[in-house]
ZAKEFI-718640 format. One line per field, with one value per residue (C-alpha): x, y, z; chain; residue number from 0. Coordinates in Angstrom, 2 decimals. Layout:
// residues N
c1 <- X;...
c2 <- Y;...
c3 <- Z;...
ch <- A;...
i <- NUM;...
// end
This chain:
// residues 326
c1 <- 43.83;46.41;48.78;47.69;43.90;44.68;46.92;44.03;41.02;43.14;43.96;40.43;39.48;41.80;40.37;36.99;38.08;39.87;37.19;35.22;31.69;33.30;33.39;35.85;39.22;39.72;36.33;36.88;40.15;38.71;36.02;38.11;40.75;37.30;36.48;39.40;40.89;37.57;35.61;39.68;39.19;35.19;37.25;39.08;36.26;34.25;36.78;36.71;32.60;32.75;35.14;32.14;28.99;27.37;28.33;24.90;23.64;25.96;25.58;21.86;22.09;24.57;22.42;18.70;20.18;22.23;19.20;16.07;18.51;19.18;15.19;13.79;16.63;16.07;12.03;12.21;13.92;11.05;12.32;8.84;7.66;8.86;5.65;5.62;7.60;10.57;10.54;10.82;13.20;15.36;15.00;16.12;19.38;19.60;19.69;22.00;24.10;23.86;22.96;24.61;27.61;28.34;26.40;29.40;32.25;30.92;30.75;34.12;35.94;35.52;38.32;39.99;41.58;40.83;42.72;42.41;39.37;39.31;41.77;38.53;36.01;37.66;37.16;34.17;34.89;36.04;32.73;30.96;32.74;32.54;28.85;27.62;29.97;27.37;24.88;23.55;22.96;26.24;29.44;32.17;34.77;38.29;41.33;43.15;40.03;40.51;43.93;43.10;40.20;42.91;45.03;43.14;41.67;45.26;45.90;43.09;44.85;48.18;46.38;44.21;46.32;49.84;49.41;46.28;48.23;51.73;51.46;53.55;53.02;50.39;47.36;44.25;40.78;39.44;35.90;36.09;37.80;34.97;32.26;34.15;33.99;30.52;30.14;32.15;29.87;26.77;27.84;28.98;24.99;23.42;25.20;24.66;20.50;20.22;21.38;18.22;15.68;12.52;14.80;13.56;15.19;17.12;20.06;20.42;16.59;17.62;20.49;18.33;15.67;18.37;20.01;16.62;15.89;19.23;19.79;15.92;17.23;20.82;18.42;16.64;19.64;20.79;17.78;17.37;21.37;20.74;22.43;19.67;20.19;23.72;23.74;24.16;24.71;27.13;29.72;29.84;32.87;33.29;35.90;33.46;30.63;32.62;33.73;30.07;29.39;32.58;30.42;27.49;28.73;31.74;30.95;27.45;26.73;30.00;31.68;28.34;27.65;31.10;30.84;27.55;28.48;31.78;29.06;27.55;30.51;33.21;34.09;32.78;36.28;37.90;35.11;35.85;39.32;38.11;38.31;41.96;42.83;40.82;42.15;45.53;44.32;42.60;45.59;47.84;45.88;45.36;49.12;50.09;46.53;45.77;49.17;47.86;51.01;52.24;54.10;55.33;52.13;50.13;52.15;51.64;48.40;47.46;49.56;47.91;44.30;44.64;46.34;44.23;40.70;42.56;43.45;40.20;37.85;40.17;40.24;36.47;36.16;38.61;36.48;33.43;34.97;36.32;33.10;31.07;33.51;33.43
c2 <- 21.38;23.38;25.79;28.73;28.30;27.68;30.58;32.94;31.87;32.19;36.05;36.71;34.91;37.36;40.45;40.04;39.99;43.37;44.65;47.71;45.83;43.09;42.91;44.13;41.96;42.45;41.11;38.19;37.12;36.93;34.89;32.44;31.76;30.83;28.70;27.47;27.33;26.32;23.92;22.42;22.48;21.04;17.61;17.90;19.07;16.39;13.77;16.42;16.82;12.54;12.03;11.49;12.37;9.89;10.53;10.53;12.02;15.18;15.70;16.09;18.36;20.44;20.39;20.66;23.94;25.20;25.33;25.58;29.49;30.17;29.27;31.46;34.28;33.86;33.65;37.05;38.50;37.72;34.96;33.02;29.78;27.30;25.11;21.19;20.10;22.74;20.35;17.07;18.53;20.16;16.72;14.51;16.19;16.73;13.54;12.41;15.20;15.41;11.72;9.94;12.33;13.70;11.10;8.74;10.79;11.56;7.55;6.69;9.24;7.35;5.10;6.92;9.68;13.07;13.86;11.01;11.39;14.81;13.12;10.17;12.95;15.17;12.81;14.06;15.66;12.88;10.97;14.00;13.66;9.78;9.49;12.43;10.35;7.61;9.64;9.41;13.09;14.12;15.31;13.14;13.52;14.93;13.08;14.49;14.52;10.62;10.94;12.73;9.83;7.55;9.19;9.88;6.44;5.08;7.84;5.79;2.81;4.50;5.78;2.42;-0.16;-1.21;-1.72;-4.02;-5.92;-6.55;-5.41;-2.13;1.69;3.46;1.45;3.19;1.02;-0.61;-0.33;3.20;3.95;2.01;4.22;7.66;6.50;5.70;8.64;10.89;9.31;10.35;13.43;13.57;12.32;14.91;18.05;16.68;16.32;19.64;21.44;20.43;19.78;22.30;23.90;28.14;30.72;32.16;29.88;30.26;29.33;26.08;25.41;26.01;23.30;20.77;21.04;20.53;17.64;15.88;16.70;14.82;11.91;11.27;11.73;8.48;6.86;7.71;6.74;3.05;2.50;2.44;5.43;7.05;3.84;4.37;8.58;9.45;13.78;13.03;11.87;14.60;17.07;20.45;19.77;17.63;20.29;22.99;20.98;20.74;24.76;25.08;23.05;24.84;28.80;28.81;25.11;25.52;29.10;31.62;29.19;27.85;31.98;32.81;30.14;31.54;34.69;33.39;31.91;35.10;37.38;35.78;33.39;29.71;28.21;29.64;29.16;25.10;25.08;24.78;20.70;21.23;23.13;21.37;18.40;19.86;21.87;18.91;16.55;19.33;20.30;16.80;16.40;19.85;19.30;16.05;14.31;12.50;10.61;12.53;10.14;9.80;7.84;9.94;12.80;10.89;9.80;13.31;14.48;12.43;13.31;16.65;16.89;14.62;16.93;20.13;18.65;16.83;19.87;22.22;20.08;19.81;23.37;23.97;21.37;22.94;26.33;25.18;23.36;26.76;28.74;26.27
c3 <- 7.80;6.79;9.12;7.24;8.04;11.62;11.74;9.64;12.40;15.26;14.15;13.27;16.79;18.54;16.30;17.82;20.86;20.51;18.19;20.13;20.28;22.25;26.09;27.98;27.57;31.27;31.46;29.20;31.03;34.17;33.00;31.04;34.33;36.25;33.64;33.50;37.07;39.00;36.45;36.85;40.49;41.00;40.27;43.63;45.67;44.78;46.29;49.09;49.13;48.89;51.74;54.56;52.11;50.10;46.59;44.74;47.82;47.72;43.68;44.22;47.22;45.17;42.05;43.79;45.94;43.04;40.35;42.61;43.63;40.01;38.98;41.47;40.62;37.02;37.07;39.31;37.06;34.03;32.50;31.15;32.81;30.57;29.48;30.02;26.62;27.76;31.56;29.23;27.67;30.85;32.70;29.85;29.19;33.24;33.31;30.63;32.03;35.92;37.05;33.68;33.34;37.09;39.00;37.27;37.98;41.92;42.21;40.98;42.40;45.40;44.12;41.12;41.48;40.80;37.75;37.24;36.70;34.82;31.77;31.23;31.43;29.39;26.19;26.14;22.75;21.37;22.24;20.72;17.28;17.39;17.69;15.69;12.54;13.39;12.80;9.14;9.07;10.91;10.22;9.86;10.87;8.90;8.76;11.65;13.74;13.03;13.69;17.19;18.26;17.91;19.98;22.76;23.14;22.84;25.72;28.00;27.41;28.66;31.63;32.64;30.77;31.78;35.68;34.58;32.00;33.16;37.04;36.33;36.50;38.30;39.33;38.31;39.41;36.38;37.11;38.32;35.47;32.96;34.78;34.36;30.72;30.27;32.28;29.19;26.69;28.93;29.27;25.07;24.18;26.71;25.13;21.86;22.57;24.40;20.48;19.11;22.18;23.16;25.95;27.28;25.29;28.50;28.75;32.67;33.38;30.57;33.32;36.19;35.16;34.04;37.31;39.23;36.67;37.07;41.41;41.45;39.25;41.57;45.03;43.54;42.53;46.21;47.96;45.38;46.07;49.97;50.62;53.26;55.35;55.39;56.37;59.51;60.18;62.80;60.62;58.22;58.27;58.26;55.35;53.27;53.86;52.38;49.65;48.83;49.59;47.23;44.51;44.80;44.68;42.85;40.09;39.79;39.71;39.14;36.76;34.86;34.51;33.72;31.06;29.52;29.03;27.44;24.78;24.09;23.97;22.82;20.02;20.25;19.27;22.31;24.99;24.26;25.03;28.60;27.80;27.08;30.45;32.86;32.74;33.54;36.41;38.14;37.86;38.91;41.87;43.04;42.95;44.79;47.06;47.45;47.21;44.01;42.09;38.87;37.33;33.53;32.66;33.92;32.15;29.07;29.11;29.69;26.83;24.50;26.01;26.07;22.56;20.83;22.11;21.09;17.49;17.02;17.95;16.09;13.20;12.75;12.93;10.39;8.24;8.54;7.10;4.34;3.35;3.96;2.12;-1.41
ch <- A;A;A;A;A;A;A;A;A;A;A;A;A;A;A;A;A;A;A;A;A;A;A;A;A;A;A;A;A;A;A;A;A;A;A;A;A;A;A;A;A;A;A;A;A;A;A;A;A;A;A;A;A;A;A;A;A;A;A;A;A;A;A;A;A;A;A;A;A;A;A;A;A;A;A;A;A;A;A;A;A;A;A;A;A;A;A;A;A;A;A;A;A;A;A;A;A;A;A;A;A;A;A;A;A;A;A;A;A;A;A;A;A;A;A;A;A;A;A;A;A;A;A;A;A;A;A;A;A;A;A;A;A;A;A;A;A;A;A;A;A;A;A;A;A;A;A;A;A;A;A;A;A;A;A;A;A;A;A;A;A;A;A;A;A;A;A;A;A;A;A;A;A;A;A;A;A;A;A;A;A;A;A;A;A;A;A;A;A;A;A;A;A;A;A;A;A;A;A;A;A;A;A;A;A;A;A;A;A;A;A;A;A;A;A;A;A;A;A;A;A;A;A;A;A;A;A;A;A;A;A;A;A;A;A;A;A;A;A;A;A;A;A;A;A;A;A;A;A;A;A;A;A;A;A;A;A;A;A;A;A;A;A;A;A;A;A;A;A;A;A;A;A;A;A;A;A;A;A;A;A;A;A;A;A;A;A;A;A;A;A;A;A;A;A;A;A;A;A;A;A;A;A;A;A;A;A;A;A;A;A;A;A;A;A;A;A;A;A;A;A;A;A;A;A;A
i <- 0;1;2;3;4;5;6;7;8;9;10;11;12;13;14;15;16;17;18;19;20;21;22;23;24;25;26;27;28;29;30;31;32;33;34;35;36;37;38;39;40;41;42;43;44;45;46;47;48;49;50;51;52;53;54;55;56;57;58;59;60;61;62;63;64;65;66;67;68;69;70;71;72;73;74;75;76;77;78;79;80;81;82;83;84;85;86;87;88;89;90;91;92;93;94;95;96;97;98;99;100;101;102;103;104;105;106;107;108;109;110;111;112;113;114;115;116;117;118;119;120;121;122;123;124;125;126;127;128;129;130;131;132;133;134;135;136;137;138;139;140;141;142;143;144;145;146;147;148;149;150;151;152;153;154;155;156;157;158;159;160;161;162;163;164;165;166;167;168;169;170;171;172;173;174;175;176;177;178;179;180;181;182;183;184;185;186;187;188;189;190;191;192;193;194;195;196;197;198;199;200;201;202;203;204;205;206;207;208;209;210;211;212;213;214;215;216;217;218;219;220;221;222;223;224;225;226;227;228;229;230;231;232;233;234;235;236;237;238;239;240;241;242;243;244;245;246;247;248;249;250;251;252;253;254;255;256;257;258;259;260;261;262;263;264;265;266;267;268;269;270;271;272;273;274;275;276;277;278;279;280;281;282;283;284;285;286;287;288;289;290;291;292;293;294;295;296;297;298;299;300;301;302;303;304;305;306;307;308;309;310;311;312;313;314;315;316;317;318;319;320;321;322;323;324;325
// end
């Protein structure tokens, strides 16, 4: 990848963005800081949603209310009823996505914490590259999106590694930390299956149905894990309740819109560097919020995270243009 390419997209990026069919940049910033700023945040309401709520319990109250609003809204407005192979197709990446992906991170933040949290999940990326280079029909992957895998699993190991090996540095739970990582690679297969599955032509409705799909799958998984045994209404607070109200409005429906429009109005390239922000707006909010430690591994774990998603994901793009344009 050389610095000229990079420096030739990013100028052509920003041209369509000033160009006169494109939305309003006023428009297009405001979308991108609640991308960026509340999908950042959704990690530090959940450890607020968890505090008294059952974990799996809250993701599919949040999910079930959340799509079951946007189906109705969406079907009102003439949106087709999506036919049985569409449902398949809505539950299976609902659940890959919702129950695999969020149902793991809702779980573990019950020990890890949130930014935590947000730097494992936000290898997501890497996960994507990795197993589409298994793939015999895939892309692999360039040199520096090698280079970038590498870091960023060498990142996880700075994060989850030194206080379990020698005793030192910032003890992050080991299991909690294993499930926000199978979690990433849930997440990584379910985006990756929902490119090529039967899924309705209106995006939103898509969303709507995976949400109901995946907030079904995480009631089971609350109901098989004993949680209904364990709820009782009287110990709920007002503080976890909003957490979950903050969820639902503001992480489910004005950032997951916000985000969707980004797709259709503005270039691809930037609408992903969402996975480089968020993770710094979750650990930063935890810290200024939450009291959560900010320490130099942390710092440095989250360099390398961060750094190795942006230079992976830019990398492969700048692959794939230079194979297009020979």
């Amino acid at each position: 990848m050389q610095a000229a390419q990079v420096h030739s997209q990013l100028r052509r990026w920003l041209s369509l963005l000033r160009s006169p069919n494109a939305a309003s940049r006023l428009h297009v910033g405001a979308a991108f800081a609640a991308v960026y700023l509340i999908w950042g945040s959704t990690y530090l309401a959940i450890r607020i949603a968890i505090e008294t709520l059952p974990p799996f319990l809250m993701a599919a109250t949040r999910f079930l209310i959340a799509g079951g609003i946007l189906y109705l809204i969406r079907r009102s407005r003439g949106d087709a009823a999506p036919s049985r192979s569409e449902w398949t197709s809505a539950i299976i990446v609902g659940v890959l996505l919702l129950v695999g992906g969020n149902g793991g991170v809702v779980w573990a933040e019950q020990w890890v914490a949130s930014g935590v949290a947000a730097l494992l999940v936000g290898t997501v990326p890497l996960w994507m590259v990795l197993i589409e280079s298994l793939n015999p029909t895939g892309r692999r992957p360039s040199p520096w999106a090698i280079l970038g895998i590498i870091v960023g699993f060498v990142g996880i190991a700075v994060l989850i590694g030194p206080s379990q090996i020698v005793g030192h540095g910032e003890k992050v739970d080991l299991i909690g930390a294993l499930v926000l990582i199978l979690a990433a690679l849930s997440w990584a297969v379910g985006s990756l299956h929902s490119r090529h599955a039967a899924l309705p032509s209106s995006p939103l409705l898509g969303t709507a149905m995976e949400m109901l799909g995946g907030g079904a799958g995480l009631l089971l998984l609350s109901f098989f894990s004993g949680e209904f045994s364990r709820f009782n209404l009287a110990h709920i607070s007002a503080r976890s309740l909003a957490g979950m109200v903050y969820l639902i409005i503001f992480g489910s429906w004005v950032g997951l819109t916000c985000y969707t429009w980004l797709l259709r109005v503005a270039p691809t390239p930037f609408v992903f560097t969402y996975a480089y922000v968020n993770p710094v707006v979750a650990v930063l909010l935890g810290h200024l919020l939450a009291s959560e430690p900010l320490t130099l591994q942390i710092g440095l774990a989250a360099t390398m995270v961060v750094g190795s998603v942006a230079l992976t994901t830019i990398s492969q793009r700048a692959s794939t243009r230079s194979k297009r344009q020979k």
